[in-house]
matplotlib code that plots the C-alpha trace (Angstrom):
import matplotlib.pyplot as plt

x = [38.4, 36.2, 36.0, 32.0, 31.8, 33.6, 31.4, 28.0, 29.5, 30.4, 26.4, 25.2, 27.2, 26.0, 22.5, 22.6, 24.6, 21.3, 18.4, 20.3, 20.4, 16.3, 16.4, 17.1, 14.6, 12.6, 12.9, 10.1, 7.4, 6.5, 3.5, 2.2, -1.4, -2.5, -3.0, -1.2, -1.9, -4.7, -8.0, -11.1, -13.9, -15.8, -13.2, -11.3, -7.9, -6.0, -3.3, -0.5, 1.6, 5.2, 7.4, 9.9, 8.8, 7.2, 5.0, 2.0, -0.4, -0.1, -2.2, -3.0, -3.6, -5.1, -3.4, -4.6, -7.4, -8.2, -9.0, -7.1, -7.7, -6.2, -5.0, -4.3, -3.9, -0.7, 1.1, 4.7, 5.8, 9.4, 12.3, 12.3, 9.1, 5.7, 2.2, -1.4, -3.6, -6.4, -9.3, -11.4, -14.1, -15.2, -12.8, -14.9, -13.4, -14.1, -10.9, -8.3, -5.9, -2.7, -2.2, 0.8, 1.5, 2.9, 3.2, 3.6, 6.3, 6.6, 6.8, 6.7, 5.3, 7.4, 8.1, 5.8, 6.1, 6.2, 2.5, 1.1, -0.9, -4.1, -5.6, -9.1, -9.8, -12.8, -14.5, -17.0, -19.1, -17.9, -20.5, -19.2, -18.1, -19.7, -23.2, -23.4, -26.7, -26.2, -25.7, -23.2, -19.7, -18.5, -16.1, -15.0, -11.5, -11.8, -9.2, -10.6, -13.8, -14.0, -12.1, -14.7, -12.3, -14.5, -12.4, -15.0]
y = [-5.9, -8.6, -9.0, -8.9, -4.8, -5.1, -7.6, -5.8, -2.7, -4.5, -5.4, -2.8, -0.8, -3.7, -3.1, 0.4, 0.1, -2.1, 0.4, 2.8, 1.2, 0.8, 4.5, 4.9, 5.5, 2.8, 1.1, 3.0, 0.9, 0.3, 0.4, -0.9, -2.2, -5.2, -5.4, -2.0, 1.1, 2.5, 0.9, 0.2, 1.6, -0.7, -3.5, -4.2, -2.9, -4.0, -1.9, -3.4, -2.0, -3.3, -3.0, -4.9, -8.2, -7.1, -4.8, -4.3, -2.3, -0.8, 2.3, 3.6, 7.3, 9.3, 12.7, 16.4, 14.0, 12.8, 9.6, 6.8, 3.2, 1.0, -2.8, -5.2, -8.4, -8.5, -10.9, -11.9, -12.3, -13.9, -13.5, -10.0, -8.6, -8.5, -6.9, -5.7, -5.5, -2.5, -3.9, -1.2, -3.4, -1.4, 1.7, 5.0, 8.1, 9.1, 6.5, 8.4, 10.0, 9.5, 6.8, 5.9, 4.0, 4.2, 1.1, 1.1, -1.0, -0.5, 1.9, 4.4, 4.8, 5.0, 7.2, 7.7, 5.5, 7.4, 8.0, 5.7, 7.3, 5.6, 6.4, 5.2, 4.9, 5.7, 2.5, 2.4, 0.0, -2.5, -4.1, -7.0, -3.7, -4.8, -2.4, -1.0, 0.0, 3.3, 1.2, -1.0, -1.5, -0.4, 2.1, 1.3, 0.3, -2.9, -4.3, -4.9, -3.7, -0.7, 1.0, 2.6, 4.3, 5.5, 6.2, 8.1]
z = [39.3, 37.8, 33.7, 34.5, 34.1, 30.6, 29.4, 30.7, 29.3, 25.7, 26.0, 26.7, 23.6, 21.1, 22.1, 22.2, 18.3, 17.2, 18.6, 16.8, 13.6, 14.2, 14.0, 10.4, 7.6, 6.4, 2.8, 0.3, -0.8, -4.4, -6.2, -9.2, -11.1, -12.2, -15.4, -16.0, -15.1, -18.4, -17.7, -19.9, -18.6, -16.1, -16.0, -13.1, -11.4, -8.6, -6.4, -4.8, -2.8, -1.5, 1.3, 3.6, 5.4, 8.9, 8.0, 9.9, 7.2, 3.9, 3.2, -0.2, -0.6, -3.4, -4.3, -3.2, -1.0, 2.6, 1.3, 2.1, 2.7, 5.1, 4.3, 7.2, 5.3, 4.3, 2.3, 2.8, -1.0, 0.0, 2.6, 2.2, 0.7, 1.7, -0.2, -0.3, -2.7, -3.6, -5.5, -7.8, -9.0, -12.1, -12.6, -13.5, -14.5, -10.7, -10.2, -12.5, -10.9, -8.7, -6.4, -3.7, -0.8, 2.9, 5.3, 9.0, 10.5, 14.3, 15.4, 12.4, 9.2, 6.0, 3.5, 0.7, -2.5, -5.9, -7.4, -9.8, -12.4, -13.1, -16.4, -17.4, -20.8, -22.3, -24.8, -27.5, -29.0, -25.7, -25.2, -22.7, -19.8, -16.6, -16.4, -12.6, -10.6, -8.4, -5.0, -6.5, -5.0, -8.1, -8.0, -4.6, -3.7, -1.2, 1.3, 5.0, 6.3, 8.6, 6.5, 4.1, 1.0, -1.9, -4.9, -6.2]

ax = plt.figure().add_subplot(projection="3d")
ax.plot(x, y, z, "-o")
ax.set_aspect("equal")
plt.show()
């Protein structure tokens, strides 16, 4: 007998041993706000969300909702962490609320981050908060188009 079936066998086992180790649960992501997580009224927010290097998409998600919002362009933030970002424009109270994140890494999605409490916080006498007319983006998270997420 040849050493050829050992070898193809000792292949096939390594392979096998490395699809298997693809089956595991993927890393959570993170999620945090830029500049913090209490908001004047009107000023501006941004949601990022982090994961593992590879990621194809991050998608925020707003709690007890069927709103979510999709983000394709993702960043690669070093060798092992990439990011989106989730801009709200002009934070209303229609924004407050809880806020997490879920990427998609072929060929799954992860698990859920842990929510992010967004608190928007009511000013008076401001006088410099951006004013916004009724079809304004205001109030709308943006990422990529098609992907239509009102926060409101």
């Amino acid at each position: 007998m040849s050493p050829h079936p050992t070898t193809l066998l000792g292949l096939v086992l390594c392979l096998a041993q490395t699809i298997h180790a693809q089956e595991g649960p993927l890393p959570r992501p993170s999620i945090s706000a830029e500049p913090g997580t209490v908001i004047p009224l009107g000023r501006p927010v941004t949601l990022q969300c982090r994961g593992p290097v590879g990621v194809y998409a991050f998608r925020l998600e707003r709690e007890d909702r069927f709103e979510y919002k999709d983000n394709y362009n993702v960043f690669r933030l070093g060798p092992f962490e990439s990011e989106a970002r989730f801009r709200i424009d002009s934070v209303s109270e229609a924004n407050a609320g809880l806020y997490r994140c879920i990427y998609y890494k072929t060929p799954r999605w992860s698990e859920h981050s842990d929510y992010l409490d967004l608190v928007v916080k009511e000013t008076s006498g401001d006088t410099d908060s951006p004013v916004t007319e009724p079809d304004s983006s205001a109030g709308t998270v943006t990422g990529t188009e098609g992907s239509g997420f009102d926060a409101s």
